[in-house]
N, C-alpha and C positions, 0 to 999 in steps of 0.2 A: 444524715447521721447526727442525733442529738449528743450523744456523746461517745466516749472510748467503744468500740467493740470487745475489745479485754484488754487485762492490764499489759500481759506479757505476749507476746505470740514466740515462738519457736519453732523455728525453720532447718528441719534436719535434713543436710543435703544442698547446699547454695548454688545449684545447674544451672544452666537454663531456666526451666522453670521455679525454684527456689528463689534462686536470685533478682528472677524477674518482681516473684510474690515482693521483697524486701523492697526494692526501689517504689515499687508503687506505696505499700506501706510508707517508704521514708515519706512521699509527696502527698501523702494524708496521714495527718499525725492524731486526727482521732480513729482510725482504725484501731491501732496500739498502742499504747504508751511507751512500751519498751521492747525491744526487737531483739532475740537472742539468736545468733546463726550456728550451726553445729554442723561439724565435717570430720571425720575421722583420718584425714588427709590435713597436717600441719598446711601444706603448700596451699592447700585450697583457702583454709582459714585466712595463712600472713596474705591472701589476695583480697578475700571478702574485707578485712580491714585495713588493705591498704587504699580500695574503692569507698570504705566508710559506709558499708549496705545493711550494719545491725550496731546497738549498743553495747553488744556484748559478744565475741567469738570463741570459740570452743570446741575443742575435741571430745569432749568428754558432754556425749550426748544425752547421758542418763539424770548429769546434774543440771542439765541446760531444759530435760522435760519437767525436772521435778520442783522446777522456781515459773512452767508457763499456765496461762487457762485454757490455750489452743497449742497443740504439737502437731505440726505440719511434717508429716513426712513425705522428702521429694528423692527418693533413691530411685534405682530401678526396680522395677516389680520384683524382680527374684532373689531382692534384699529387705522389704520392705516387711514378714513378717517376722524376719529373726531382728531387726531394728524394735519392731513393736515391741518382739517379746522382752526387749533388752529394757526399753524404758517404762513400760506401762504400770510393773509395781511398782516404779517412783515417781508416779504423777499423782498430781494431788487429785482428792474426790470432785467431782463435779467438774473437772479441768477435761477437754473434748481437744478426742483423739482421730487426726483426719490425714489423707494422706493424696498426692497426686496421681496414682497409678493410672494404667492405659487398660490394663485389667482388670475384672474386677470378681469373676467365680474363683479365682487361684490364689489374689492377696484376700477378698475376706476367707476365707477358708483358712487359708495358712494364717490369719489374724484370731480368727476366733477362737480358739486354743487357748490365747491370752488375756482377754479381754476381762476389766471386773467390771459388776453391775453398777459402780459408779462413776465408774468414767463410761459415757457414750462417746459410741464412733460411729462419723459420720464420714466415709469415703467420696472421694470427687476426683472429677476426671476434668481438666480442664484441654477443651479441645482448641491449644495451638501450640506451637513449638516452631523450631527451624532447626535446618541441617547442623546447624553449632550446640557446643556442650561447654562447660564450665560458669565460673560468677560473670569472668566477661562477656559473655553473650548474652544473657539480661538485657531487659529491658522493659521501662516502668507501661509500655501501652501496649503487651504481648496479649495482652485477653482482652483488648478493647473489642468488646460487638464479637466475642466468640462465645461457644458454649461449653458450659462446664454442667457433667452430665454428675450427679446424685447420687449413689445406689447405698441408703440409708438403709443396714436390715434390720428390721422391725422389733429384733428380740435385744438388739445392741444399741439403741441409737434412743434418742427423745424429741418429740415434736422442737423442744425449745434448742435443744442441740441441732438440730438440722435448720432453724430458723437462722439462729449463727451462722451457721458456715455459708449459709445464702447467702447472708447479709456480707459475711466478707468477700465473697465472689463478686455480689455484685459492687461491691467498694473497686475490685481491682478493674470492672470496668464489664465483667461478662454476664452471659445472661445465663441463668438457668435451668434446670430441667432435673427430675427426681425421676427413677428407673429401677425398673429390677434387672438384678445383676446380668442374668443370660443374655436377656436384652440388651443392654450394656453392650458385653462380651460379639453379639451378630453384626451391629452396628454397628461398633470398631472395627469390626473383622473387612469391613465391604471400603467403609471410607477412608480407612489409615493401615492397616493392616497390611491385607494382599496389595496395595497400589504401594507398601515399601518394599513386599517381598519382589514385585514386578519390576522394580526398579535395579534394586540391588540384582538380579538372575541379567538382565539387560546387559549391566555391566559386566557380568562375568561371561554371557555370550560374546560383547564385544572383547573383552581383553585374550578371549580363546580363541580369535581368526587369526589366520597367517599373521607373519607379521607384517608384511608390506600393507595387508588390506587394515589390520589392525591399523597402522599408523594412521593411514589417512583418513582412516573411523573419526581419530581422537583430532586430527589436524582439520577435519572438515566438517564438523558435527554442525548439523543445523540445531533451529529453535525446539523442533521437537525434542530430538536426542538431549539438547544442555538441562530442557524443562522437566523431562524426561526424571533424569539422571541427577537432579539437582537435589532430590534426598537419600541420594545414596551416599550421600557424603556422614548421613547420620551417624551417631553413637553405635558402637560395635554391639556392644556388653546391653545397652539397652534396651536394642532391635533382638537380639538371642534371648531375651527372659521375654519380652512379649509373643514373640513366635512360638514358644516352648510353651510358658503360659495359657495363652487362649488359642492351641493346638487346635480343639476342635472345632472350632467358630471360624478358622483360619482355613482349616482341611474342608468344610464345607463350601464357604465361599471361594474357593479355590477350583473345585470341583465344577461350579457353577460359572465359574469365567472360563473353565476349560473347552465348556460343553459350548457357551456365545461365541468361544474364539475358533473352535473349530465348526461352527455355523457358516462363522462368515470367510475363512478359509477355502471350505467346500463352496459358497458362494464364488469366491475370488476364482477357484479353479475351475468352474463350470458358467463364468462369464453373468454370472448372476446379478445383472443390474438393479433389479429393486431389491431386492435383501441388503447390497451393499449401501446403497441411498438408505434403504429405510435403517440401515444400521449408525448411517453418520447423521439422521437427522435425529433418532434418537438422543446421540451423545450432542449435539446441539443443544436440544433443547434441557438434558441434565446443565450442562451450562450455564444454560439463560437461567434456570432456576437457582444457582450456587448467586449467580449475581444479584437474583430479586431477593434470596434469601440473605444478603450478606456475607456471603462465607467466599467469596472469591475474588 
């Protein structure tokens, strides 16, 4: 990077991944020259600056878009286009409007409503996260060697605008990828999705046995069950607008784990040796692949 990325960036929403974007920012100081953070939660702000994660902190999100050339918005999906609509007629022209959702047919949609023809928006989906939420669980190497998926739509966005948002992705360390939304939306649904809905059901199965067998559920949990169980610990309100969101992408891939699960079930009950083998050396080698590809 020869020089600044933009003058200003503007980070509405300082999460997890907000917060994470800002620390990397702080440790490349030509990404941005000036770092403006914006939370509608006083408590969140007096933390982001008592961490020291932007130049400038703020509640008031609409004057913190209309001083940026990049507005990052990092809420949850199910806030993200009434956020747009709040700030977009005070952003300046040519200034690119981009946000972090995990969805991506339900926020551009509810986005484009708002949008003027000179600000381009370019949405990105940066694929990592952990079960923690707020500014403290940041951290500046959270998208080192992850992907952050595109889905630039074509009537909103500009070649040189989506070059940007590359270029800041890959600043923060990730690699990426440019998608149509649906696509998007199937993808998430198989790799992030249903393996939180599986998760989160798991735990409501166990907290629902007796109680004796409950206890020593939770007293004796192996590696699976903890590894399991270890993103259920996620964001409430965030897991609710993505599940609701990309409903159908969700109900399909759902449907189709139901149909593998009750294969290999009916295998289990009719003593079904190679179904069962050929169903664990399948998830083996998905494995071996998460490893060669990086992602595990």
């Amino acid at each position: 990077m020869t020089g600044p990325l933009c003058h200003t960036l503007c980070v509405i929403g300082p999460g997890l991944i907000g917060s994470s974007v800002l620390r990397r920012a702080r440790q490349r100081p030509g990404l941005a020259t000036r770092l403006i953070a914006a939370d509608r939660d006083e408590a969140v702000c007096a933390r982001v600056r008592e961490l020291g994660l932007a130049d400038e902190v703020t509640t008031d999100a609409v004057r913190a878009a209309s001083e940026a050339d990049i507005v990052m918005i990092c809420v949850p999906v199910g806030a993200i286009p009434a956020v747009a609509a709040a700030v977009i007629p005070a952003m300046k022209p040519g200034a690119i409007l981009t946000d972090v959702g995990s969805t991506r047919r339900s926020v551009v949609d509810g986005v484009r409503p708002f949008l003027r023809p000179d600000v381009p928006y370019v949405p990105a989906h940066p694929m990592a996260g952990t079960e923690h939420s707020g500014p403290d669980a940041g951290f500046a190497t959270l998208f080192e060697d992850r992907w952050c998926l595109l889905t630039p739509p074509e009537d909103a966005s500009t070649p040189e605008a989506v070059a940007t948002i590359e270029a800041l992705w890959h600043a923060m360390g990730a690699r990426t990828r440019i998608m149509d939304v649906d696509h998007h939306d199937k993808i998430c649904a198989i790799v992030s999705h249903v393996p939180h809905l599986l998760a989160f059901s798991i735990c409501q199965t166990a907290d629902s046995l007796a109680t004796d067998l409950r206890s020593e559920v939770l007293d004796f949990a192996a590696s699976g069950f903890r590894d399991f169980t270890r993103i259920a610990a996620s964001d409430p309100t965030m897991w609710r607008d993505i599940f609701l969101h990309n409903r159908e992408a969700v109900l399909e891939m759902l449907d189709r784990f139901r149909s593998d699960a009750e294969t290999l079930a009916q295998a289990i009950s009719e003593g079904d040796e190679a179904t069962i083998v050929a169903s664990i050396e399948r998830g083996r080698r998905i494995r071996r692949s998460l490893i060669e590809n990086r992602q595990a």
